[in-house]
N, C-alpha and C positions, 0 to 999 in steps of 0.2 A: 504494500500500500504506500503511496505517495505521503511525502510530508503536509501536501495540500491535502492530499484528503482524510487524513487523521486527525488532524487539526479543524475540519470542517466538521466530520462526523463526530469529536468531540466538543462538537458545539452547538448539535443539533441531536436527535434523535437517531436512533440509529435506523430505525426504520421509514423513515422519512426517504424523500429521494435520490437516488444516488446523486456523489460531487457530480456539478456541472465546473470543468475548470476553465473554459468559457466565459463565464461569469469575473471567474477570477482574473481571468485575460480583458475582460472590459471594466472592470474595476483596473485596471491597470491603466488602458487607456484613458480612463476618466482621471487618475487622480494624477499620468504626463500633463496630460492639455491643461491642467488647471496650475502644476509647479511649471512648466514652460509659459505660461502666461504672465504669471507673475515675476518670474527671469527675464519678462520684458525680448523672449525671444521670437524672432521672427518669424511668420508663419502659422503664429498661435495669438491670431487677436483677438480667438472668440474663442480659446480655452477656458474662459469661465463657464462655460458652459457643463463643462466637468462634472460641475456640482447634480446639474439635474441629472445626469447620468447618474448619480450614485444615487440620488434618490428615487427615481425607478427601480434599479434595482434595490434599493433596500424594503420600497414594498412590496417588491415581487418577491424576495425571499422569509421578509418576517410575514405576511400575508401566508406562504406555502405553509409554515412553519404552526401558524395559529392554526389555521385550516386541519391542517396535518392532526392535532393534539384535543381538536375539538371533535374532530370524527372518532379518535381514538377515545373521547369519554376522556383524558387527562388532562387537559389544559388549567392551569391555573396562573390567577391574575398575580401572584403572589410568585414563583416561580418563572412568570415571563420579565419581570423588574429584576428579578436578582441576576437572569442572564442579560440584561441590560446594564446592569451595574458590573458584574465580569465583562465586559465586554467593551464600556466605553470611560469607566469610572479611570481605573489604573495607567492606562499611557497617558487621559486628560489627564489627570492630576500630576503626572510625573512631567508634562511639560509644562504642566502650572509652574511647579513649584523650581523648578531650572530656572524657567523665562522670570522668575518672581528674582530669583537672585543675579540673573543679568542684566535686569533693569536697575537692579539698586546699583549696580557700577556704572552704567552707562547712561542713562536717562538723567536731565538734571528735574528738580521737584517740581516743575509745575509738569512736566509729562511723567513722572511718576505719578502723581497725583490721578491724571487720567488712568494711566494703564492701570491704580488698583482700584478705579471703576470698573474697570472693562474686566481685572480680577472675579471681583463680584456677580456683577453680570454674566461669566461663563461658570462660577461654580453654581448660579442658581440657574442653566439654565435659559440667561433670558437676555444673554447678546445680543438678539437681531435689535430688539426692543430698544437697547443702548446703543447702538451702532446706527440706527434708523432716526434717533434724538440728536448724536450726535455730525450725522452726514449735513453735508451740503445740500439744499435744493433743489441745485443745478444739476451734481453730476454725481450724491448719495454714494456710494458702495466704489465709484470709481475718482471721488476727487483726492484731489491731495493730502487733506487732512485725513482723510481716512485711511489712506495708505502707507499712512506714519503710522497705524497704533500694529503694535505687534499680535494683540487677539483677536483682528479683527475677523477672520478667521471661524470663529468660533459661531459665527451668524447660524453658519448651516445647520450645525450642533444642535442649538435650541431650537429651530426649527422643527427638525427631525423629532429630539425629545420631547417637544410640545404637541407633536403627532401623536407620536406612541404614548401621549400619558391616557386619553381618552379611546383612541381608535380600537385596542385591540378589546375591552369593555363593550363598545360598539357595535362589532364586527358579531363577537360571540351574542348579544342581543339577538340580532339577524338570522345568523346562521343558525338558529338553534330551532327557527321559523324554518328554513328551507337555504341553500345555497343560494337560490333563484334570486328568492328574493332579497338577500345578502348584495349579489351585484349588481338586481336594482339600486338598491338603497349606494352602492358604494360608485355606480355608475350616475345617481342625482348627485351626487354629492361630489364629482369630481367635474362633472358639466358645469353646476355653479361654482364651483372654484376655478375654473378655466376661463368660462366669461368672465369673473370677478375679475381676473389677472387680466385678460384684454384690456376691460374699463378701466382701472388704475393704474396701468402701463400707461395709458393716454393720462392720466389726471391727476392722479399721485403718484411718482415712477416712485418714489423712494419708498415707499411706505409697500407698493407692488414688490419690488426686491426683497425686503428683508422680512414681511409679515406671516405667519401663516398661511393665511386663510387664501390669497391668490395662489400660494405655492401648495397647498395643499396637493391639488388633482395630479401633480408631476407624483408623488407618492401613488397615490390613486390609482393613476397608469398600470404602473407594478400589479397592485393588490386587485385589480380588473385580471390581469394574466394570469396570476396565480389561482382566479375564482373561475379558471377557464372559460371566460366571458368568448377567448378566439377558441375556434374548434383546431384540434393537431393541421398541421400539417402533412401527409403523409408522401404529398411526391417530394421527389430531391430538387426535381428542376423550380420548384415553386420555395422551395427550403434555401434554394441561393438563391433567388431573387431576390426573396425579402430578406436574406443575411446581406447581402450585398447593396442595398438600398439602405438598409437603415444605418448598413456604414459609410455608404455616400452622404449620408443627412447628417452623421455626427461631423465626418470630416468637412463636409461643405460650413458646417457651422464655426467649429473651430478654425476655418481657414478665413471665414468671409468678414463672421461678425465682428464687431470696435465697438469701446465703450460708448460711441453717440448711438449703437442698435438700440433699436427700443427692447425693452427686457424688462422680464419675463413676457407676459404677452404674445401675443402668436405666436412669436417668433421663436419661443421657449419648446414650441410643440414638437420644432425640427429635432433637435436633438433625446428629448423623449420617447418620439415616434421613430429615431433611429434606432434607439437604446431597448425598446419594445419590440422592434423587428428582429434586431438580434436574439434577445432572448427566447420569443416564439420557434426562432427560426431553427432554433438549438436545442429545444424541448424534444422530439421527437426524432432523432435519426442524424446522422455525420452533414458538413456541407463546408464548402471552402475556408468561409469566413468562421466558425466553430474550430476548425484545426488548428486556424492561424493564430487564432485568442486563444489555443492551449500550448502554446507553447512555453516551456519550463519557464524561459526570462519573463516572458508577460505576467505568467501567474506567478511567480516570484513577487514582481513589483505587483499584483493586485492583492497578496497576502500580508505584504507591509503597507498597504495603499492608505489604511486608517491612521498608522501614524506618519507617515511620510507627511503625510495632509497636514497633523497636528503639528508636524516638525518644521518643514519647508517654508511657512508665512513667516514666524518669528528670524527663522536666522537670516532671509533676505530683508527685513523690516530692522531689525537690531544692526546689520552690516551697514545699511544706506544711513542709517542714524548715525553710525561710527564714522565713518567715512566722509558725512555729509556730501549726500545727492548721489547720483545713478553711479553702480559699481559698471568697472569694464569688463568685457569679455571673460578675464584670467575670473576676477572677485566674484564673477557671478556663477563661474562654473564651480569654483573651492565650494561656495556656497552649497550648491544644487548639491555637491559630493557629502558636506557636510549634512546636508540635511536627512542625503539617503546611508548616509552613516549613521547618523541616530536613530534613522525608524528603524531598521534592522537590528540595533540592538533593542531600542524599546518593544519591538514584535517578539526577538524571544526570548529577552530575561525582566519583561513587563509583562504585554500580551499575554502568550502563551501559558505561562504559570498557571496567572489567576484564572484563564480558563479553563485548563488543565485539571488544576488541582479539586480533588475530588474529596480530601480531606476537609475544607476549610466549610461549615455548616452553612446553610443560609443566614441565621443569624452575626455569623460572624463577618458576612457578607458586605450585609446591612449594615451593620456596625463599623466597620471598615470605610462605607460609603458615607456613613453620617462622619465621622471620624474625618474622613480627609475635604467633605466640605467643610466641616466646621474650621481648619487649620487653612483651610485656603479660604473663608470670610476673615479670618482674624490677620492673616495677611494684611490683604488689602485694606483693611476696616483700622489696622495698625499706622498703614503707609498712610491713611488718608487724616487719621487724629496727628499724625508729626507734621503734616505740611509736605509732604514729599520727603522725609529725611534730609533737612540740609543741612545738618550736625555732619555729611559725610565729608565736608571741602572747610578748608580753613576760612578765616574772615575775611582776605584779599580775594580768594578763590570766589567765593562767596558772591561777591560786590560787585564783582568782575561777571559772574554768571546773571544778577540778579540785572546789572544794567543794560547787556545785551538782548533778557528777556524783552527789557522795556522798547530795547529797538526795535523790536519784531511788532510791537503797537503803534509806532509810533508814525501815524500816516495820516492824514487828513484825507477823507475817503468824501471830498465833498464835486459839488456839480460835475460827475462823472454819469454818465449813461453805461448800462451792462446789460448786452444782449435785449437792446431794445429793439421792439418792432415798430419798423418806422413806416408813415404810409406818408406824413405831411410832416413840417415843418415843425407842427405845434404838437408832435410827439418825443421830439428832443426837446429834453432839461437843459436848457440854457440858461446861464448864471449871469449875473451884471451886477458890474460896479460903477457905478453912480448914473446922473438924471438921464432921462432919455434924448432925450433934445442935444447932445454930444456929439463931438466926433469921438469913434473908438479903435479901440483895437481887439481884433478877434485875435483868439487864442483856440488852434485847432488842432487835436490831436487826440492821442488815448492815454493814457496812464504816464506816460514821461511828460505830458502838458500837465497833467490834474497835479505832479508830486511839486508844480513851482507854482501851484497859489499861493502858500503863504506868503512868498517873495514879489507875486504880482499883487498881492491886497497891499503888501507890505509896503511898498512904490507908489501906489493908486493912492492909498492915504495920505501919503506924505509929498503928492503932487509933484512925485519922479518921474511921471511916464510921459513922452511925448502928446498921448494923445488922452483927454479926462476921463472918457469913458472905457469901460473894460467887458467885454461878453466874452463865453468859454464856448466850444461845442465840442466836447469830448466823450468819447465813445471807445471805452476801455476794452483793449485786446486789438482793435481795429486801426488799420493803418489808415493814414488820406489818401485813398483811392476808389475812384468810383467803380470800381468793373474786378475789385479781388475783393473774397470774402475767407472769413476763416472755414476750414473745411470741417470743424466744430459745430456743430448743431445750434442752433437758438442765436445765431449770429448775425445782425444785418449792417456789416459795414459796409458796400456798396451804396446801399440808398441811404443812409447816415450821412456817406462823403459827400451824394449827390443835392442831399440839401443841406450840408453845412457849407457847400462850393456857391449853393445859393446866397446862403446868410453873408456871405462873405461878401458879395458882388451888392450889395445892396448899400445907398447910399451914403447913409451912416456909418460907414466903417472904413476909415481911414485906413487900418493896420491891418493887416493877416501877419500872425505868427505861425507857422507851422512845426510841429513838432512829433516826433512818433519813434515809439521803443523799435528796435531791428530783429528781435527774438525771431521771427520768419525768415529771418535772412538765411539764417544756419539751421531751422528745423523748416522740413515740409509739413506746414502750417496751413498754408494761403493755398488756393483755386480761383482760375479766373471764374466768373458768377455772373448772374443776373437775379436780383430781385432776392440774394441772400441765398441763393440757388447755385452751386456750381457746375457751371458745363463744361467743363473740360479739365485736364491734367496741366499741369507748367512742372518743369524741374526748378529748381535750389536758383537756375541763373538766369532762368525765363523770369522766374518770380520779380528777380530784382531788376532787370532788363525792364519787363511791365512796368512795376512801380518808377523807376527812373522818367518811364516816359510819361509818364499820367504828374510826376512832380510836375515835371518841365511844362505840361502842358498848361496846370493850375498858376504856375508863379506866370507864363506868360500873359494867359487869361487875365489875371489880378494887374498886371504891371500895364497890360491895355488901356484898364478901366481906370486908372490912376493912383493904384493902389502902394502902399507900401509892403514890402513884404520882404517878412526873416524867415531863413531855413534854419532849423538847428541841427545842427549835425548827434549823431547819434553815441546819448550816453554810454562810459567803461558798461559790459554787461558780459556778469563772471559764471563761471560754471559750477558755483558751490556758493548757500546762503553764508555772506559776510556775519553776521551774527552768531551762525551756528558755527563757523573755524573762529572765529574767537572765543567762544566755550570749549570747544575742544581743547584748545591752546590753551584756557584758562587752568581746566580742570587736568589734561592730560600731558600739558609741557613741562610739568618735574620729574615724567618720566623720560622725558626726550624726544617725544612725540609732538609733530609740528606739523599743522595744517595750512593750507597754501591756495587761495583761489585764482583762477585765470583769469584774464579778458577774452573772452570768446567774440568782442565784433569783430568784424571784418574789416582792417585796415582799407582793402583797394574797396567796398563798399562805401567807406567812410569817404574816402578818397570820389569816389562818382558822384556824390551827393554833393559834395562840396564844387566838381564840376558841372554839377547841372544847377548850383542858386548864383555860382558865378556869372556861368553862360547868358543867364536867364533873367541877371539885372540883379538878382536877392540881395536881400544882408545876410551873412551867416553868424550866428549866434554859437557858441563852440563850446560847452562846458569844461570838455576837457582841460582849455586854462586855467580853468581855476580848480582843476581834480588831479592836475596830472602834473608831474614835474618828468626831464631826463631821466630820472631814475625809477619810474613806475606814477602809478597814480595811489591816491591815498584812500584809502577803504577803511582801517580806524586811527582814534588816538587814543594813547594811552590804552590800547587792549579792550576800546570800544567801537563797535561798529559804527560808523558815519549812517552804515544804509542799514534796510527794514529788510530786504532779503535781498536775492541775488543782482538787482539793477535798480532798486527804489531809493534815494536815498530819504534818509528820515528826515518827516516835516520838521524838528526840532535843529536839523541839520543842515537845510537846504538853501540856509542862507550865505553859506559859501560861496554862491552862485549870483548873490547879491549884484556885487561892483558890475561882473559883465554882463548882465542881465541889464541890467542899470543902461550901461551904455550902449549897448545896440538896439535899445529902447527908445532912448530919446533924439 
């Protein structure tokens, strides 16, 4: 007998079905796409999708399994939680308790503080809950804040748990009526849970992702299979068809899908409805796809797949922390290595044991299960009465972390536009400084315009600026361009440019300032577009090609009309957050450890901008003079960040930029 199927059969009944190792080969595949996703590798932009794979199959085999023990007259509710607690209780809590003591070295307090919420929230359970509280709006389970916390992970967890506390209760109600009508009840119940996830896919995505009740039916799926809702298959040619299609639906989705897919929601069905072809496909007789998932590597990696899962998030989430920002090629594969270094062990001197072991009572089970929540609440519930521990760093250390936190706040977040839908003029927030009846100066751009208000109120007040009045039209992430849009969803810089190019040409506005971060210059960001719509493809140097000629076109436009007009050329913008290599430095340079940010603009970039505001009649406005000496530019003092993250600098600091600002002003 195989190591997979000793290990299965002592975990199941022994009269239950024979191993499918099948399963174990897609369990494999599920829990690759979903650690290649998160390695940020190529190829895999819709490896989250993993996730629903697993849960199909977890209700196709806990579903078999209750089925199984209810026909036999033994099923007990008492009995299915203690194999639930063997089963998921001992590797969580051993990568609790790891991840608990490698955030007390690496994390400084205010994101300890977080992670021993997110502590909390996984020993009870109820992750998605806190993960869903704490997401973004916009882009939930895929923004950046969320991709910092190292449990984040754990959503699926409660999820699944939050199924199994009620369903199998449920099921045996049903079933004890008739099977039939078992997957009635379990086929209404996965139809509304299906439509529910369409509707809140469109209207609440965040709440769609992480809550039960949409993601229920992907369980459902499974436990439809297992209540033999499809009749056998019995031809072969009909057995690789549908093994072969449902493996085009998982791979088509892992290849196609991006965080802007909508998800869950329809589009969740792909992968499901691939992961449910397979296993039908494999129920009853050999077929291509069924041999290719038994093989020994696959079901290897689908036997440690439970913790590889638990392992893999944390130690790419704890390395990017360490390192501050995206690991390369070498860091991400030590990682990947690492990670399937520990589930291997955690599979079999965690795992394997405690399901193994046949000595250890069910009380003692349970007890063990209350036992290691309670030590994993007191954790976190500890981290969170100290403040984060910051007893761990001396007082300079201390002061030195405490005031870079403040950098990371420290922005003036005002008359900026984000991801607005523009149809007219009077849908952009346009700010003004003083009477209307002025002449002014526009001020247009995205987030490198919005970070120099203080310095333009600062001027306007004190009757610095050539011209009395002041209006903004900023539209953060988006460049001034009429005809590129960002290839991000919910974005309309196109028609934003096309009526801030309005606002500008209109007669009251003596000045056009223009100004815009280059972050697209070096990532493919940008698509040429219509109407926040992109119709086609550009490379890295079409991109900038376009933009240069649409500059050129707008300062001619403006210089026609008699306008005055400043380019700024594009702010130092580094490859690692300035505030976060200054903690690092703070807390880890007595060991010798020193952290180091780049300029990643593009000098000959810089360089076309500046020959197309020359060409074109502009002023150019240069920050760099006043950031940058021969010998580098200055990013902190004193072991303080200047800027809020990686090219912001902080409003409390942006007045360095004062003097030349000043004069190519007036």
């Amino acid at each position: 007998m195989t190591d997979a199927a000793s290990v299965w059969r002592e975990s199941r009944p022994a009269s239950i079905e024979r191993y499918r190792a099948d399963i174990d080969g897609l369990r494999a595949l599920a829990v690759l796409a979903v650690v290649l996703f998160h390695a940020r590798v190529g190829g895999f932009s819709g490896g989250f999708v993993g996730v629903d794979i697993f849960y199909v199959i977890s209700g196709y085999l806990i579903t078999s399994l209750i089925v199984h023990e209810l026909d036999a007259g033994s099923f007990s509710l008492i009995r299915f939680y203690e194999r639930r607690i063997r089963r998921i209780f001992p590797a969580l809590f051993g990568m609790l308790l790891l991840c608990t003591m490698a955030a007390c070295l690496l994390l400084i307090p205010k994101d300890l503080q977080t992670f021993a919420c997110s502590i909390i929230a996984a020993t009870v359970f109820a992750s998605n809950i806190f993960f869903k509280r704490q997401a973004s709006s916009d882009e939930g389970y895929f923004s950046r804040g969320s991709e910092s916390q190292p449990l984040l992970h754990t959503w699926s967890l409660a999820i699944e748990e939050q199924f199994y506390l009620l369903f199998p209760l449920t099921l045996m109600l049903f079933v004890r009526h008739s099977k039939r009508r078992a997957a009635q009840a379990v086929g209404c119940g996965c139809a509304i849970s299906f439509f529910l996830s369409i509707w809140t896919a469109k209207t609440r995505p965040v709440a769609a992702f992480y809550i039960l009740a949409p993601r229920a039916w992907e369980l459902l799926v499974g436990s439809l299979i297992a209540l033999k809702v499809v009749s056998p298959i019995r031809s072969r040619a009909l057995r690789e068809l549908a093994g072969f299609t449902g493996m085009g639906l998982i791979v088509w989705a892992i290849g196609t899908f991006a965080k802007d897919t909508t998800f869950p929601g329809i589009n969740a069905l792909f992968p499901c409805l691939g992961a449910a072809l397979i296993i039908v496909a494999g129920e009853d007789g050999p077929s291509h796809i069924r041999r290719a998932l038994s093989i020994p590597q696959l079901v290897f990696v689908g036997l440690i797949s439970y913790s590889l899962y638990l392992w893999h998030w944390p130690v790419l989430v704890l390395a990017r922390y360490f390192f501050v920002g995206d690991l390369n090629p070498v860091e991400t594969g030590v990682c990947v290595l690492t990670a399937g270094g520990l589930a291997t062990l955690s599979y079999h001197f965690v795992e394997k044991p405690f399901r193994r072991n046949t000595t250890v009572s069910r009380r003692q089970v349970f007890a063990f299960g209350l036992a290691a929540s309670t030590v994993s609440l007191a954790f976190g519930a500890g981290i969170l009465a100290s403040r984060g521990i910051p007893g761990r760093y001396e007082e300079a250390t201390s002061r030195l972390v405490a005031a870079n936190v403040l950098r990371t706040e420290d922005y003036e977040e005002v008359c900026g536009n984000w991801k607005t839908a523009v149809r007219s003029i009077r849908d952009i927030k346009i700010c003004q400084l003083g009477p209307d009846l002025v002449q002014k100066v526009l001020f247009w751009g995205d987030s490198h315009v919005q970070q120099l208000f203080p310095v333009i109120k600062s001027l306007h007040d004190r009757g610095l600026l050539h011209d009395p009045g002041v209006l903004t039209a900023i539209e953060n992430g988006c460049p001034p361009a009429e005809h590129l849009n960002s290839r991000e969803g919910g974005y309309h810089c196109d028609s934003f440019a096309q009526l801030a190019m309005t606002r500008a040409m209109a007669a009251d506005v003596d000045t056009v300032f223009i100004g815009f971060n280059t972050w697209w210059s070096v990532h493919q960001d940008l698509c040429p577009s219509m109407n926040g719509v992109c119709t086609g493809e550009l490379s890295l140097g079409e991109v900038r090609d376009h933009f240069l000629n649409e500059l050129a076109e707008h300062v001619t436009s403006l210089k026609e009309c008699g306008k005055r007009v400043i380019v700024s050329l594009p702010f130092p913008m580094y490859d690692k957050s300035i505030p976060d290599v200054e903690i690092r430095d703070a807390i880890f340079g007595r060991f010798g450890l020193h952290w180091t940010a780049s300029d990643i603009t593009l000098p000959s970039f810089r360089a076309d901008i500046a020959a197309v505001a020359q060409r074109t009649g502009a002023r150019i406005f240069d920050p760099r003079k006043s950031l940058c000496r021969d010998d580098g530019c200055v990013t902190e003092i004193d072991g303080v960040s200047i800027y809020k993250d990686d090219n912001h600098i902080a409003a409390s600091q942006i007045g360095i930029l004062e003097p030349e600002l000043e004069a190519v002003l007036r």
